[in-house]
C-alpha positions in Angstrom: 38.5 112.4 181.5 36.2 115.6 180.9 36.7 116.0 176.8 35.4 113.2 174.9 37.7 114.1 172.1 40.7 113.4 174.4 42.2 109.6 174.7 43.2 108.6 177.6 46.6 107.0 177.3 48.0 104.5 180.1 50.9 101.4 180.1 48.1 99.6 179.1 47.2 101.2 175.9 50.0 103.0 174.7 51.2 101.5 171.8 47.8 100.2 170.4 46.7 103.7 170.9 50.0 105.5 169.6 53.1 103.1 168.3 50.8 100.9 166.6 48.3 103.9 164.9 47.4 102.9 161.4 44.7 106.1 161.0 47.2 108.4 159.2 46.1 111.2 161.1 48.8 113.0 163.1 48.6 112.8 167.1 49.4 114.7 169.8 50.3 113.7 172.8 50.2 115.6 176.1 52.6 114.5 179.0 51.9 115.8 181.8 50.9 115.5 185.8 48.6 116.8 188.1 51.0 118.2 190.5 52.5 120.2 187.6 51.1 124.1 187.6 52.1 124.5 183.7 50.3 120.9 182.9 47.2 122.6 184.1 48.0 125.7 182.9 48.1 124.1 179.2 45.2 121.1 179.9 42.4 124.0 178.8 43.9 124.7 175.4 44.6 121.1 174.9 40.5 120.5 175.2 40.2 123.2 172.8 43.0 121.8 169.9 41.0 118.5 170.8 37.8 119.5 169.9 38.9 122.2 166.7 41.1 119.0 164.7 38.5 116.3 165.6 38.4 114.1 162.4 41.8 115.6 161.2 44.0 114.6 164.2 44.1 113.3 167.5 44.8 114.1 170.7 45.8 112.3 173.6 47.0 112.8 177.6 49.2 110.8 179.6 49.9 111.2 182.9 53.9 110.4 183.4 53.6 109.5 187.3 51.2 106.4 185.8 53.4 105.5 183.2 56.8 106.9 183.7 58.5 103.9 181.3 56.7 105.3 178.6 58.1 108.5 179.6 61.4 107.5 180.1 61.7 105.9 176.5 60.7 109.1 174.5 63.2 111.5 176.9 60.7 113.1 178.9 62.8 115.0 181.4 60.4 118.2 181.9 56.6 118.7 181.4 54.4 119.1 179.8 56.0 118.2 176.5 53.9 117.6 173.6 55.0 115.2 170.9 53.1 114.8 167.6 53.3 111.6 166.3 52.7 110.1 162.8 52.1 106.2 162.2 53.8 106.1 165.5 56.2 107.9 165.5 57.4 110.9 167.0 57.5 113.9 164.3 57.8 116.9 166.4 58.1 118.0 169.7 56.9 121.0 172.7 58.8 121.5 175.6 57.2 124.0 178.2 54.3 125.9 177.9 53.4 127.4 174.6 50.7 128.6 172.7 47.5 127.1 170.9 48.8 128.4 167.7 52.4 127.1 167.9 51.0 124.0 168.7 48.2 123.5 166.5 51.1 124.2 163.5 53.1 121.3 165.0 50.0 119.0 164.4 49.7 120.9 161.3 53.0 120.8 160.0 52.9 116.6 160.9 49.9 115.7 158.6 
């Protein structure tokens, strides 16, 4: 992955990374797939909410063709959709493309 300030979620990782967070900062998580135009439409300001809340939040990607169970148990019908979750759990959601601000008050609104 290109941003260093992006974690890389899989099966694998998941729930270490996200159901199991102790770090009290809220997290965002990007679902998404490279076949989908919106996904990369959105993957540029993604980098960008990555790199601005460093330290305050987190932000993570996972791709739902990799890892479609964890997909399937938070409802993902449509991507991307962003959930922020908080000591794993999901606090709010995105469906569809939107904009950095909207988002960033998501993660905002969750800490």
């Amino acid at each position: 992955m290109a941003n260093e300030n992006v974690i890389e979620l899989t099966e694998a990782n998941f729930d270490q990374e996200i159901t199991n967070d102790t770090s009290g900062l809220p997290t965002l998580v990007d679902f998404w797939a490279p076949w989908c135009g919106p996904c990369k439409m959105i993957a540029p300001v993604i980098d960008e909410i990555a790199n601005e809340k460093k330290g305050t939040a987190r932000v993570a990607k996972l791709n739902v063709d990799h890892a479609q169970s964890i997909a399937a148990r938070y409802g993902i019908s449509a991507i991307p959709a962003l959930i922020v979750f908080k000591e794993g759990k999901p606090v709010q959601q995105i469906v569809g493309l939107q904009g950095k601000a909207a988002i960033i008050a998501k993660i905002d609104a969750a800490a």
